[in-house]
C-alpha positions in Angstrom: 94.6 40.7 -75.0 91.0 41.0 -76.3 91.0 37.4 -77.2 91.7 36.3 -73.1 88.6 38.8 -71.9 86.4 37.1 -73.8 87.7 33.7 -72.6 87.8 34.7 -69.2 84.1 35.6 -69.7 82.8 32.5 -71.3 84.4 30.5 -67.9 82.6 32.9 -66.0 79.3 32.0 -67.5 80.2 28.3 -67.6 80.8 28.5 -64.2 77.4 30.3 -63.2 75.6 27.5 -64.8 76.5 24.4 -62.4 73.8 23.1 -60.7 71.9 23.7 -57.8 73.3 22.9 -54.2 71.0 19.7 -52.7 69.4 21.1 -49.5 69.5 18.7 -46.2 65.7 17.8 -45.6 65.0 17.7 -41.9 63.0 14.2 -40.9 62.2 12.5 -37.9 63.3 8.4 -37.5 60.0 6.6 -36.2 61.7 3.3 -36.5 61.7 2.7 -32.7 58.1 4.1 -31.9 56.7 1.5 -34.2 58.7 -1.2 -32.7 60.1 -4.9 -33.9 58.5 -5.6 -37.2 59.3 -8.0 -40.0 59.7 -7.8 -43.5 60.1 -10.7 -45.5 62.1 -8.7 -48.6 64.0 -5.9 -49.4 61.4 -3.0 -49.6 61.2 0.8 -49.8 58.0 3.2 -50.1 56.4 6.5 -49.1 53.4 7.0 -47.9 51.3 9.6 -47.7 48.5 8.3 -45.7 48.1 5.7 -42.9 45.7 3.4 -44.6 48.1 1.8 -47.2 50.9 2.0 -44.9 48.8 -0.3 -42.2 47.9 -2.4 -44.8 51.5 -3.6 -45.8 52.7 -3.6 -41.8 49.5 -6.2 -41.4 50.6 -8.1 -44.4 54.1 -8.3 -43.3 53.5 -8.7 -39.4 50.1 -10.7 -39.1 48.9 -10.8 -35.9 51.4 -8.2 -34.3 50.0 -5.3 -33.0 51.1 -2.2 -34.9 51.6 1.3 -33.4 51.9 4.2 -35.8 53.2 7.5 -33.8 51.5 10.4 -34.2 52.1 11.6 -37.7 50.2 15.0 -39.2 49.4 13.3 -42.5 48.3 16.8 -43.8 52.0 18.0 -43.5 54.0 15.3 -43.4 54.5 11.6 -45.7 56.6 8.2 -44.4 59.5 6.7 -46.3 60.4 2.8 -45.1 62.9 1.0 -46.0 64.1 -2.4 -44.7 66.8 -4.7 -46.0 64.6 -8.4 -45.5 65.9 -11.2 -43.1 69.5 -11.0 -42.0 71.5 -14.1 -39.9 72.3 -11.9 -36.9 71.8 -8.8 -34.2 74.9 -7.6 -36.2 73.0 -5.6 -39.3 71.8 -2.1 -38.9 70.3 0.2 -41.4 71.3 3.8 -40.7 69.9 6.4 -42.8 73.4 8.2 -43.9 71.3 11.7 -45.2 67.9 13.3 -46.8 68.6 15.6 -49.4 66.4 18.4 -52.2 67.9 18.4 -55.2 65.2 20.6 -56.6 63.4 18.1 -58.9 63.4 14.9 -56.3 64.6 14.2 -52.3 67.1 11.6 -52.4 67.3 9.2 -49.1 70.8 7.7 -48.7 70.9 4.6 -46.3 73.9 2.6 -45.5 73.5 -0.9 -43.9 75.9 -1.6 -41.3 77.2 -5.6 -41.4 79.2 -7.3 -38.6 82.6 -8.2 -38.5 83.8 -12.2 -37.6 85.2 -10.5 -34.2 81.9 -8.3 -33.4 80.0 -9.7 -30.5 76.4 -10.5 -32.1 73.8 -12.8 -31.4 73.3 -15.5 -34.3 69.6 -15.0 -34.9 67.1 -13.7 -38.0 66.9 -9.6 -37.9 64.6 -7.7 -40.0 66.4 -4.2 -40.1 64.1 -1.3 -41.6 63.7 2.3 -40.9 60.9 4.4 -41.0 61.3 8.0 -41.4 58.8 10.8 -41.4 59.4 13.6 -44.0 57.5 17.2 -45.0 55.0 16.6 -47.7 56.1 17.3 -51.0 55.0 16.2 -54.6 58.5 15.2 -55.5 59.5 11.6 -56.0 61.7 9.8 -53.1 64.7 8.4 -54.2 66.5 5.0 -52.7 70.3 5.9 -52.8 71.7 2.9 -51.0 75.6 2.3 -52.2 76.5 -1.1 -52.2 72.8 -2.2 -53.7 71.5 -2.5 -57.1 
C-alpha cells in the first residue's frame, strides 16, 4: 500500500511540471491598408520602427507609392511575411494563429494553393501579410508547415 502513495505522488508532481499553456496574442492584419506590393522572394521580419520597414517596401516596390497605416510604434512592432511570386490569383497567405509561449511568440501562416477546378486568373501574385503586434522583447517565430 505504502509503495502505490508514493507512486501516485511522484505522477502527481510529474504531472505539475508540464509546460506552460501558449497564450493567443491579439494582432491586427494591415495587409490590405498597405495595398498591392511585391516581393521578389520568400521573406519574413519584424519591425519595430517605420524607417527600416520603408526601406525594404522601396527596395521591393520602386516607384510605388507606399502607405503605412497608422501604427503607435511605441506600443506596437510589424511582422511581414510574403511567399515571393506565385503563377495565379489562386494563392493566399492566411495567418492560421499568434501565440506566447513564454520565452518567444510563434506566428503560424498557412498558404492557401488553388485547385485545377478553382476559377483563378493565370497571372504573377505576390501574396504577403503584414500584421501589427504588441511590443515585446521576445523573438518572432515563422511556423509555416509545409516550408522549410
Amino acid at each position: 500500500m505504502r509503495r502505490s502513495v508514493v507512486c501516485a505522488s511522484a505522477l502527481l508532481i510529474v504531472a505539475g511540471c508540464g509546460t506552460k499553456q501558449p497564450r493567443a496574442v491579439p494582432y491586427e492584419d494591415v495587409t490590405r491598408q498597405v495595398g498591392p506590393l511585391e516581393f521578389t522572394r520568400i521573406y519574413r521580419s519584424e519591425y519595430s520602427a517605420p524607417a527600416p520597414l520603408l526601406k525594404l517596401l522601396h527596395q521591393m516596390n520602386p516607384g510605388r507609392e507606399i502607405r503605412l497605416p497608422p501604427i503607435d510604434w511605441s506600443r506596437k512592432e510589424v511582422f511581414l511575411v510574403a511567399t515571393g511570386p506565385r503563377s495565379s490569383t489562386g494563392y493566399v497567405l492566411q495567418i492560421e494563429a499568434v501565440r506566447d509561449y513564454g520565452s518567444r511568440i510563434d506566428v503560424v501562416v498557412h498558404e492557401r494553393t488553388p485547385s485545377l477546378g478553382d476559377p483563378v486568373t493565370a497571372r504573377v501574385t505576390y501574396p504577403f501579410r503584414m500584421i501589427v503586434l504588441p511590443r515585446s522583447n521576445k523573438p518572432v517565430k515563422l511556423k509555416w508547415p509545409g516550408r522549410p
